[in-house]
C-alpha positions as CSV (number, residue, x, y, z in Angstrom):
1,X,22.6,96.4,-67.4
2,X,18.6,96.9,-67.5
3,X,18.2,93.7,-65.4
4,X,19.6,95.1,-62.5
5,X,18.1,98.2,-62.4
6,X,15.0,97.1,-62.8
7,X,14.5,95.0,-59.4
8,X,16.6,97.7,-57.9
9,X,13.7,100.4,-58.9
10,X,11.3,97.7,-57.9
11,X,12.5,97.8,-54.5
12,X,12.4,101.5,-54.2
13,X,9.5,101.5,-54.8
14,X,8.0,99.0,-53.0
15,X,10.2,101.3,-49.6
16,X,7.7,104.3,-50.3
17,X,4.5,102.0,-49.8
18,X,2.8,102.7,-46.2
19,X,3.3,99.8,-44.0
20,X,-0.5,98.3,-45.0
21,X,0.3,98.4,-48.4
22,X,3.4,96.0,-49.2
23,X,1.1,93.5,-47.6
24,X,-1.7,94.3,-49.7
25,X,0.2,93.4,-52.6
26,X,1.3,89.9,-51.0
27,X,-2.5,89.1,-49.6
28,X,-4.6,86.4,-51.6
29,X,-7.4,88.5,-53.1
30,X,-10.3,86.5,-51.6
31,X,-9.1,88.5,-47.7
32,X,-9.0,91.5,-49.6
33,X,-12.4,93.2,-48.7
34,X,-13.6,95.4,-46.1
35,X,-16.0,93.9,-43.6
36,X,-18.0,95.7,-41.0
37,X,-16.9,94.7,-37.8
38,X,-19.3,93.2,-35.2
39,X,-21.7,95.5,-34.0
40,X,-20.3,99.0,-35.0
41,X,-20.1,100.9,-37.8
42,X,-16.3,100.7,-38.7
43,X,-14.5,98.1,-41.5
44,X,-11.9,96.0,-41.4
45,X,-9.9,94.6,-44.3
46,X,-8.6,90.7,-43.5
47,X,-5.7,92.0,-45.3
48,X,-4.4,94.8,-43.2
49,X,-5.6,92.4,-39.9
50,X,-3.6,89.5,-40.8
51,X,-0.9,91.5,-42.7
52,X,0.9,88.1,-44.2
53,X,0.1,85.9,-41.1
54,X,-1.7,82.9,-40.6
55,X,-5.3,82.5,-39.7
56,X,-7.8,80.4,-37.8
57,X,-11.1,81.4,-39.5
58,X,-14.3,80.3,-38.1
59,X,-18.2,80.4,-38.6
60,X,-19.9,80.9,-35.3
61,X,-23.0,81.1,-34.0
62,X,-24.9,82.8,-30.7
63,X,-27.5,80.2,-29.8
64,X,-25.8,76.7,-30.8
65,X,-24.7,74.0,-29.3
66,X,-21.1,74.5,-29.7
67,X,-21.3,78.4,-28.6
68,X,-19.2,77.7,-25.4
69,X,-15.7,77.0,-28.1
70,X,-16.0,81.2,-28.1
71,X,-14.5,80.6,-24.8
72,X,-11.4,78.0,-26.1
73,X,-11.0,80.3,-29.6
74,X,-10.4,83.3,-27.5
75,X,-7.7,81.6,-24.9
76,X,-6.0,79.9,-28.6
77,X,-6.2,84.3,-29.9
78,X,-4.8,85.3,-26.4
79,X,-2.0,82.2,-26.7
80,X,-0.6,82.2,-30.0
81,X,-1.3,86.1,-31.2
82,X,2.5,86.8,-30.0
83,X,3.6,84.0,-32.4
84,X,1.4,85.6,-35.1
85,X,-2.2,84.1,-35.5
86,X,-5.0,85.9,-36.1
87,X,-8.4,84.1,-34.9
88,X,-11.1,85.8,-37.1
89,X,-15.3,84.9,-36.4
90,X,-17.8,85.3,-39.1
91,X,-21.3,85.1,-37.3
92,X,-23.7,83.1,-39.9
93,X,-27.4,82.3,-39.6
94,X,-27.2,79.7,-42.2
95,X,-28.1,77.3,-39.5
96,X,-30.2,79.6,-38.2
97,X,-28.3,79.5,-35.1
98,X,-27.6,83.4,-34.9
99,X,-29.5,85.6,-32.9
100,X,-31.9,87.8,-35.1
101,X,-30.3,91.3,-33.8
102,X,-26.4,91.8,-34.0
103,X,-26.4,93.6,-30.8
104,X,-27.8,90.3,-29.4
105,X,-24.6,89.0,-31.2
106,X,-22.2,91.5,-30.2
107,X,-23.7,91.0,-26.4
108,X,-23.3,87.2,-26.6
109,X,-19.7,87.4,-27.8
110,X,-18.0,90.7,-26.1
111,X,-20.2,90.5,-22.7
112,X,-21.1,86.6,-22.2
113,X,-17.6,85.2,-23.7
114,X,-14.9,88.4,-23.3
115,X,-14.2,87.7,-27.0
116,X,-11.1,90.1,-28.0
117,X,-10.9,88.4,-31.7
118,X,-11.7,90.2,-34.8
119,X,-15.5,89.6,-35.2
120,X,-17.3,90.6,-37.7
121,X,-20.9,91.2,-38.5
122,X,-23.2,88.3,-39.7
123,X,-23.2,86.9,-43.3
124,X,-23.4,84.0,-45.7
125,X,-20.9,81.3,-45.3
126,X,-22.7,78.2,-47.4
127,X,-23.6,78.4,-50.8
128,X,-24.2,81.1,-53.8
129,X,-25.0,83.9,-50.8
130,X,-21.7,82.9,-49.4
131,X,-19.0,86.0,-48.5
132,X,-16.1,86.5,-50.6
133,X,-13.8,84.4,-47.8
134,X,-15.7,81.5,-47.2
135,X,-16.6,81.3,-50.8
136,X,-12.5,80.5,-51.2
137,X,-12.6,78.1,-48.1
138,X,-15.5,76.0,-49.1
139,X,-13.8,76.3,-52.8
140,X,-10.4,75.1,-51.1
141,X,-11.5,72.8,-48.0
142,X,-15.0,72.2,-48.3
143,X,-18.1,74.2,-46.8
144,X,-18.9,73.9,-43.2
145,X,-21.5,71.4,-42.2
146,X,-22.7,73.5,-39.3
147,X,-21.5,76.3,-36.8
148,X,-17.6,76.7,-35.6
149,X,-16.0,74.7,-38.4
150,X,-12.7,75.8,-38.2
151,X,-10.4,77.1,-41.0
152,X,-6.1,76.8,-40.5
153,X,-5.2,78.9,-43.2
154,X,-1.2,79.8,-44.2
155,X,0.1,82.8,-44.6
156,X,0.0,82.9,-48.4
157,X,-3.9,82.2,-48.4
158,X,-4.0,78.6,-48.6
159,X,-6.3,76.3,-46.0
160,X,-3.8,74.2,-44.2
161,X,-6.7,72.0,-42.5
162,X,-10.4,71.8,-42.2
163,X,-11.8,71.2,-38.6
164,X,-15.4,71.0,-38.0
165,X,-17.4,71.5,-35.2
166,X,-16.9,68.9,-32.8
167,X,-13.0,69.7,-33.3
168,X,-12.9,72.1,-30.0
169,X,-10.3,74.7,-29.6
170,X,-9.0,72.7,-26.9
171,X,-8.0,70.1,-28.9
172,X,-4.6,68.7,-29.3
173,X,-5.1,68.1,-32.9
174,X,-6.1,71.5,-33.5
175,X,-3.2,73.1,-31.2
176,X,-0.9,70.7,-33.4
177,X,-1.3,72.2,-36.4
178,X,-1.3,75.6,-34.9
179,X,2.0,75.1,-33.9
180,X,3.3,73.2,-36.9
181,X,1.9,76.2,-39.3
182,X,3.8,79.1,-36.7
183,X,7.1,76.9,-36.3
């Protein structure tokens, strides 16, 4: 008789959890930090912004080369967020690509590429220095060789597929697997 009630007190349970927090219990530990968003002075937790949905994660960079892909990473956000990816950008100087002020950052991504993504403010991506996230990409897929390597990660945490730079947003491989991890 006790192994029924159990699950059923379980459940309960679990019904008097605010929305955020079922998902919190789901979410792989390493998205389960706050982060200062981009410019401002508020958090975000990867958790409660992907709430049990897939991700594309990516390092970016203001003055690089491959800068322009903010423009193809925020048409994949506006094309596939009704289908449930989330498109997350973690600025990085580890390249020392990244403009030295974040409002320089903020400027180059909000005014000069109408980026409506989660951004978040600049940090470690490579190495001992790296953030809690990329410390599990680079443990899971490898680190990034330079700015905009792009991260497919599942639902449940896990990194799908590694892109790196060159891989645009625009790219039918990329869009591929966007669509194979949403089907």
């Amino acid at each position: 008789m006790t192994r029924f009630v159990l699950p059923i007190l379980l459940a309960a349970a679990a019904s008097l959890l605010a929305p955020g927090q079922a998902h919190a219990a789901e979410c792989p530990a390493y998205l389960d930090h706050e982060f200062k968003r981009l410019h401002s002075s508020k958090t975000v937790n990867l958790c409660e912004v992907a709430a049990g949905k897939p991700m594309l994660i990516v390092n970016t960079a203001s003055h690089c080369g491959y800068t322009k892909q903010f423009e193809g990473l925020e048409a994949l956000h506006r094309q596939y967020r009704d289908r449930g990816l989330v498109v997350v950008g973690f600025p990085s100087n580890d390249f020392r690509q990244e403009a030295g002020e974040e409002a320089e950052t903020a400027e180059v991504c909000y005014i000069n590429y109408g980026v409506t993504f989660t951004m978040l403010a600049p940090s470690p991506v490579k190495g001992e220095a790296a953030n809690p996230v990329f410390r599990e990409l680079v443990r899971q897929a490898g680190e990034p060789s330079w700015n905009f390597n792009k991260y497919l990660v599942a639902a449940d945490g896990t990194v799908v597929e590694h892109f790196k730079s060159s891989v645009a947003p625009e790219s039918a491989t990329l869009r591929q697997a966007i669509d194979k991890i949403l089907d």
